[in-house]
C-alpha positions in Angstrom: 16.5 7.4 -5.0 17.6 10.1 -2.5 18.4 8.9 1.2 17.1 11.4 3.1 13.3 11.4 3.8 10.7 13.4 1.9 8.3 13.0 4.6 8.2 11.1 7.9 6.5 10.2 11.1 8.8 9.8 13.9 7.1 8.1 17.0 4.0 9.1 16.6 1.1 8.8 19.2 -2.9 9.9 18.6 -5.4 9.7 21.6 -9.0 10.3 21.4 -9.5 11.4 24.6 -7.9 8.3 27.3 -8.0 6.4 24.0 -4.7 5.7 21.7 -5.6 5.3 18.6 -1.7 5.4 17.2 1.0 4.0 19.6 4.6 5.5 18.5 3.7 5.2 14.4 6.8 5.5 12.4 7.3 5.4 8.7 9.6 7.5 6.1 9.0 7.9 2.2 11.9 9.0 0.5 11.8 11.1 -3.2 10.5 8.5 -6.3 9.5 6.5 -3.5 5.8 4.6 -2.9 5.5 3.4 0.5 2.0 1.4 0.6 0.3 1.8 4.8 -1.4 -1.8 4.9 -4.1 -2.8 7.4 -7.2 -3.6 8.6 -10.3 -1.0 9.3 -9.8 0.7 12.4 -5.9 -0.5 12.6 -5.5 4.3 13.0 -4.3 4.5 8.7 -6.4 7.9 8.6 -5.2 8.9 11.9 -1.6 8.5 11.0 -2.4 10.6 7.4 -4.2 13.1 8.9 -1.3 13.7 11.3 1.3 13.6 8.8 -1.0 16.5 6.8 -1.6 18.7 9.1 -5.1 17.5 10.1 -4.7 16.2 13.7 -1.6 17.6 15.8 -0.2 14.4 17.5 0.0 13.4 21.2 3.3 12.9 20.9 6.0 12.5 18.4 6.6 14.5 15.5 6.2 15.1 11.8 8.6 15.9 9.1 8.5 17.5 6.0 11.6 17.6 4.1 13.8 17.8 7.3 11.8 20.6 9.1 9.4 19.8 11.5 6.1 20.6 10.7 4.6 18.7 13.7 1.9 21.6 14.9 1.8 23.6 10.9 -1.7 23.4 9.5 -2.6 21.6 6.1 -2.0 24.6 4.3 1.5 25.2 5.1 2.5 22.0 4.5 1.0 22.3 1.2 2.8 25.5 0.7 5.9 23.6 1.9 5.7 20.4 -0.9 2.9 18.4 0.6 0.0 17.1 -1.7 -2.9 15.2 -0.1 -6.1 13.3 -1.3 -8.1 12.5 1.3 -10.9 9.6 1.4 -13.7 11.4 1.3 -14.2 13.2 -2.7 -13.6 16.7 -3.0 -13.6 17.6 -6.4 -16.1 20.3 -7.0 -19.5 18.2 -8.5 -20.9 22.1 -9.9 -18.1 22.9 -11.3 -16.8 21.6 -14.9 -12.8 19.5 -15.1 -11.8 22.5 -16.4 -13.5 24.9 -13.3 -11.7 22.8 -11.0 -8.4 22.7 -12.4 -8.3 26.8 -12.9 -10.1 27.1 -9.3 -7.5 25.1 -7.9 -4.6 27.2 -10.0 -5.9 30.6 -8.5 -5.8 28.9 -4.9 -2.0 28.1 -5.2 -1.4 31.0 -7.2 2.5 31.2 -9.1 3.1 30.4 -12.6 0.2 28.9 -14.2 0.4 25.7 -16.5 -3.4 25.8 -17.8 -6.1 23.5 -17.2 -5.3 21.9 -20.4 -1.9 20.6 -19.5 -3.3 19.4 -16.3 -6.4 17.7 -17.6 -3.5 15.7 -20.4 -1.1 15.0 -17.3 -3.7 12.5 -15.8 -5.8 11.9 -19.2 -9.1 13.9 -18.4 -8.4 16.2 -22.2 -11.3 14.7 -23.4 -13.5 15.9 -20.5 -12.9 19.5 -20.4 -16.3 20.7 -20.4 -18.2 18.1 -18.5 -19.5 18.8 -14.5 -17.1 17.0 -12.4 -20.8 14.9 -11.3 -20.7 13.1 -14.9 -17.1 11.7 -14.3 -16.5 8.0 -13.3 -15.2 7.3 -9.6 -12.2 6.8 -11.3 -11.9 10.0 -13.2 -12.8 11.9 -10.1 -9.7 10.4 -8.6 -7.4 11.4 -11.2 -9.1 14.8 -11.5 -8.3 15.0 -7.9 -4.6 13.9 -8.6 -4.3 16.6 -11.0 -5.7 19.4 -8.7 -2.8 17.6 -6.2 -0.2 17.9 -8.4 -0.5 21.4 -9.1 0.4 22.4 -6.2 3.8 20.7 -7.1 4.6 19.0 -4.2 7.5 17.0 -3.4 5.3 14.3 -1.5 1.8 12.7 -1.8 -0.5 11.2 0.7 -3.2 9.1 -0.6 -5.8 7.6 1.7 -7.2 5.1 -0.4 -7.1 6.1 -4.2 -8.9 3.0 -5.5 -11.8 3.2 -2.8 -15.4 3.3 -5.3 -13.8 2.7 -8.6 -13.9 0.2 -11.3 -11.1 -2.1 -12.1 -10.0 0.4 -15.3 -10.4 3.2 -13.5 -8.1 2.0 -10.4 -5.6 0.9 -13.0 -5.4 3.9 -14.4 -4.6 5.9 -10.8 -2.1 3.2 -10.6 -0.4 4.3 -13.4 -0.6 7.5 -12.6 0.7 7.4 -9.3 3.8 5.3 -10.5 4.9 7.3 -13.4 4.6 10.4 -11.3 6.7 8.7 -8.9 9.3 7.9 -11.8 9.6 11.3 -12.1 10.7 11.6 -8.2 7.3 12.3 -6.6 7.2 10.8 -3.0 3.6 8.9 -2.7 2.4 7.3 0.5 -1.1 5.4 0.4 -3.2 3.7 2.0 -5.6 1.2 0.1 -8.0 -1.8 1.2 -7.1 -3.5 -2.5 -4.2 -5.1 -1.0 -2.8 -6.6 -4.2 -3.2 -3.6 -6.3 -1.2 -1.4 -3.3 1.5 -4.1 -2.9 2.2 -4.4 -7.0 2.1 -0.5 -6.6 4.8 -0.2 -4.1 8.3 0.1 -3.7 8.1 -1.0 0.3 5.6 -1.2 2.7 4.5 -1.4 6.7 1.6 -2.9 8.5 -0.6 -1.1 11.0 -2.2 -3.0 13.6 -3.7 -1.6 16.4 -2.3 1.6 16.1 1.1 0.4 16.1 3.3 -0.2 12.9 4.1 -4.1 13.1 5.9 -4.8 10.1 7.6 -3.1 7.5 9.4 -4.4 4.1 9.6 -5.0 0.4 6.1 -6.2 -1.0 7.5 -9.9 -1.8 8.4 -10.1 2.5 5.3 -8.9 3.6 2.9 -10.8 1.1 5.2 -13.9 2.6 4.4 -12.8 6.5 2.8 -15.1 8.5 1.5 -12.0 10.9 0.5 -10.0 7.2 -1.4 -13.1 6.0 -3.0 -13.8 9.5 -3.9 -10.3 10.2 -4.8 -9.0 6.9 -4.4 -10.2 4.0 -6.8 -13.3 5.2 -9.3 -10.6 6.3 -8.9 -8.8 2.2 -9.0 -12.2 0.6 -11.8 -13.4 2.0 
């Protein structure tokens, strides 16, 4: 695993107006790296993702992308620049079939082109080829949004919550797809309310609370925290 950061937030503050929703955020993800972003609704997660994309240009602090700060760059030159992102919200294309999406998405990035078909095999959608993307499962959405991510071959994905809306199969299937790709050297960060699935996912991981990152550590230490158990993984389990 490489030393130097893919991505990171460095002191990173959000305000909504007099409000401060992030309080001097930072985290780092480094190449074959997943970095799970724990917490409770409302602790700023999005916030902090949408800064780090290109979404929301922060208060204060600043954003890096592969050593260059990208603080005030858009979402598309970030993209341009090695940065994946699926957001919360779903975006594949419902009119459009697995295949429509994947070669929509190829002409959008433009450069060599793969083919849909080696996509669609990458993340195990083959079968679905010719279906509207409105007939897939939650959880073949989310890979069919992975795939339309990766073409883009980026050097770092953010995920704000991967396994929201799917079934069991279907979230252990993004799983594993999300960790081979980061055996391969793919950055990932995510964000996920399925605590135990995001900490058996990840290589390290930090807790937001309040807008502020409170902990930060290898799954085992912050499974063991008094503060992570108290704060959030109490709220999850119950």
């Amino acid at each position: 695993m490489s030393s130097a950061p893919v991505l990171e937030a460095i002191s990173v503050d959000v305000c909504y107006g007099r409000a401060a929703v992030l309080r001097a955020a930072s985290l780092s993800v480094r190449a074959g790296e997943v970095l799970a972003v724990l917490g409770p609704t409302g602790a700023g997660k999005t916030t902090l993702f949408r800064a780090m994309v290109g979404e929301r240009v922060p208060s204060r602090g600043q954003v890096r992308l592969q050593g260059r700060d990208v603080t005030r760059e858009p979402l598309w030159k970030r993209a341009r620049a090695g940065l994946g992102y699926v957001p919360q919200t779903p975006s594949v294309l419902v009119d459009l079939t697995v295949r429509g999406n994947l070669e929509t998405f190829e002409r959008v990035v433009g450069g060599p082109s793969k083919g849909a078909e080696h996509w669609a095999g990458l993340v195990g959608l083959s079968h679905r080829m010719g279906l509207a993307a409105r007939e897939l499962s939650g959880g073949e959405r989310r890979l069919l949004e992975l795939a339309r991510a990766l073409i883009g071959r980026p050097k770092v994905i953010v995920c704000d919550e991967p396994f929201s809306g799917i079934d069991p199969l279907g979230a252990r299937q993004v799983a594993g797809l999300l960790k081979r790709e980061a055996g391969r050297g793919l950055a990932i960060v995510l964000a996920d309310h399925h605590a135990t699935l995001a900490l058996d996912l990840c290589d390290r991981a930090v807790l937001l609370l309040d807008g502020e990152v409170r902990r930060q550590g290898t799954p085992h230490e912050l499974a063991e925290d008094s503060v992570v158990r108290e704060r959030y993984l109490g709220h999850t389990a119950g």
